[in-house]
C-alpha positions in Angstrom: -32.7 -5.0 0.6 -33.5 -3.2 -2.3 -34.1 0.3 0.0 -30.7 -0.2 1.0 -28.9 -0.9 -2.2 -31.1 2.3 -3.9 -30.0 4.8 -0.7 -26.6 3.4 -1.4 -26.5 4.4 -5.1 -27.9 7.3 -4.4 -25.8 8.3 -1.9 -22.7 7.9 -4.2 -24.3 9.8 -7.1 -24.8 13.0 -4.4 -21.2 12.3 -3.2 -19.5 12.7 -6.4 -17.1 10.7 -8.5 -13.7 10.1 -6.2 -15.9 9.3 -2.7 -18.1 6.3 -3.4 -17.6 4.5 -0.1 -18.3 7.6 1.9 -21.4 8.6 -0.3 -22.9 4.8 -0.1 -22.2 5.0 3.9 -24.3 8.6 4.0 -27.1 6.9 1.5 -27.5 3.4 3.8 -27.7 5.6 6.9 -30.1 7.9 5.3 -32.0 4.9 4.2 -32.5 3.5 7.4 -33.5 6.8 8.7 -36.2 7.2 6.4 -37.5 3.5 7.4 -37.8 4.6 10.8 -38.8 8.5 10.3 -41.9 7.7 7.7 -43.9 5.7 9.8 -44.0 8.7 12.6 -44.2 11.1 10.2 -47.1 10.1 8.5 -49.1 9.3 12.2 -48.0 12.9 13.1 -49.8 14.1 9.4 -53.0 11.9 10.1 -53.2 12.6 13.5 -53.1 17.0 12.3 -55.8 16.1 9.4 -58.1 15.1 12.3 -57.5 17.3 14.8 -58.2 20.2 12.1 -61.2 17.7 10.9 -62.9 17.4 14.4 -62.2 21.3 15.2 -64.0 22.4 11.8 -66.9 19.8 12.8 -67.2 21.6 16.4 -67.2 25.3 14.5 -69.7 24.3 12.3 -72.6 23.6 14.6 -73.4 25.8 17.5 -73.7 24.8 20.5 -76.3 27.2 23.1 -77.0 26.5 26.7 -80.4 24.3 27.1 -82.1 27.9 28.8 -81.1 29.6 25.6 -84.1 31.2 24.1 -84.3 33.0 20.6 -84.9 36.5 20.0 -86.9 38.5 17.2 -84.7 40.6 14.8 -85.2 44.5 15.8 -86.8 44.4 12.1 -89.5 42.2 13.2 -90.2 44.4 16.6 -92.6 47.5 16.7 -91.4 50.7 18.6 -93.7 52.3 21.1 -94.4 55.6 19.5 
């Protein structure tokens, strides 16, 4: 109730002085699209953070095939000469 009577005031104030009605109409309706906007928006912003969380946690560690071995540094190696 007291989302709808602060969308309502607020939509008047933005409407100006000689179109109260129409600007408490436009603040009610923008009211209840927030109620049902927020929710989805904030699941969409949770659901990015970890999707970007998971995808820096794969970059971080490498991953090498089993039959991976290492190799020595061409620093460590001697050259035949």
């Amino acid at each position: 109730m007291l989302g709808k009577l602060a969308g309502a005031w607020l939509g008047e104030k933005v409407a100006g002085r000689n179109q109260g009605a129409k600007g408490a109409i436009l603040g009610y309706g923008a009211a209840a699209l927030a109620r049902r906007s927020v929710p989805a928006l904030a699941a969409l912003a949770l659901g990015g953070w970890a999707f970007r969380k998971w995808r820096e946690h794969r970059k971080a560690e490498p991953h090498y095939p089993p039959n991976a071995t290492p190799r020595a540094p061409a620093s460590e190696t001697r050259s035949p000469s």
